[in-house]
N, C-alpha and C positions, 0 to 999 in steps of 0.2 A: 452553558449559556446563562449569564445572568439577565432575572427580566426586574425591570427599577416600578416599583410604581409611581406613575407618574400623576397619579387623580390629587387632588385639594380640596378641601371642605370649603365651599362658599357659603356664608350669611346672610343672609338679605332680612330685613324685617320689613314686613308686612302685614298687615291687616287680618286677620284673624278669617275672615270670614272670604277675602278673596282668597287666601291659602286654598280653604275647603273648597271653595268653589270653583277653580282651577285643577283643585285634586278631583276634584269630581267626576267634571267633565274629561279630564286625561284620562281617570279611569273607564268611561262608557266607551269613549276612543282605543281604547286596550294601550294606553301608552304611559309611562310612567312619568312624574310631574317630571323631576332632575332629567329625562329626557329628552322636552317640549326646554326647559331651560337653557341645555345643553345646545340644542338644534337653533335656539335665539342667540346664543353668544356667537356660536360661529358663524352665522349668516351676518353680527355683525362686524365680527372682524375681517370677515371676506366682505364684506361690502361697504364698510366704515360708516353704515346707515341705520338709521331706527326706523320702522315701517309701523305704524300704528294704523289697522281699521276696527272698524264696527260695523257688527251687521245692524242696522236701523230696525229694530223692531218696535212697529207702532201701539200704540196704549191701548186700550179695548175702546177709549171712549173715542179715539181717534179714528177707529178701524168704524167703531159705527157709526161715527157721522160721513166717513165717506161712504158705508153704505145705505147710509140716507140718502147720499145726494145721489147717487147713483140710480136709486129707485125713482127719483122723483124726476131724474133725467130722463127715464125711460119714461114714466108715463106721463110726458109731455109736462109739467108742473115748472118745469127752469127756465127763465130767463138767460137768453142768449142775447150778445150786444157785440155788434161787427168793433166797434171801438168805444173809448170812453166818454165819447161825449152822447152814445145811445144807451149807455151802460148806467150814465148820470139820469136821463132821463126816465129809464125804465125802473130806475129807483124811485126816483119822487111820483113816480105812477102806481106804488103800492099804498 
């Protein structure tokens, strides 16, 4: 029985620093980069789709002003306005 190899060297050039960063996190996943690659090429040739997300991770300064406001909600300090025209009001009231 003859077995053919059938693999190709793909090139891609990229960015130095997402390379590492990609390899990084493949490796804390126990996966190797070429086959996070591999499992992207096929998904999209079975699917003839590109799927792009991000997980939204908020900035510190952003995390803590919502937990400012959150604090200031509980202890009663927020302005609440059923609509904009008590919302307008309760502004020029400060």
């Amino acid at each position: 029985m003859v077995y053919m190899n059938t693999k190709t060297l793909l090139t891609v050039k990229t960015d130095k620093n997402i390379k590492k960063a990609a390899k990084d996190i493949a490796e804390e996943l126990g996966i190797p980069l070429g086959t996070l690659v591999n499992a992207f090429l096929r998904q999209f040739i079975r699917t003839k789709e590109v799927t792009l997300s991000s997980s939204l991770m908020p900035k510190r300064e952003l995390i803590f002003a919502i937990n400012e406001s959150e604090r200031e909600f509980m202890a009663g300090k927020s302005i609440v306005s059923k609509d904009l025209k008590e919302l307008r009001k309760n502004l020029r009231a400060k």
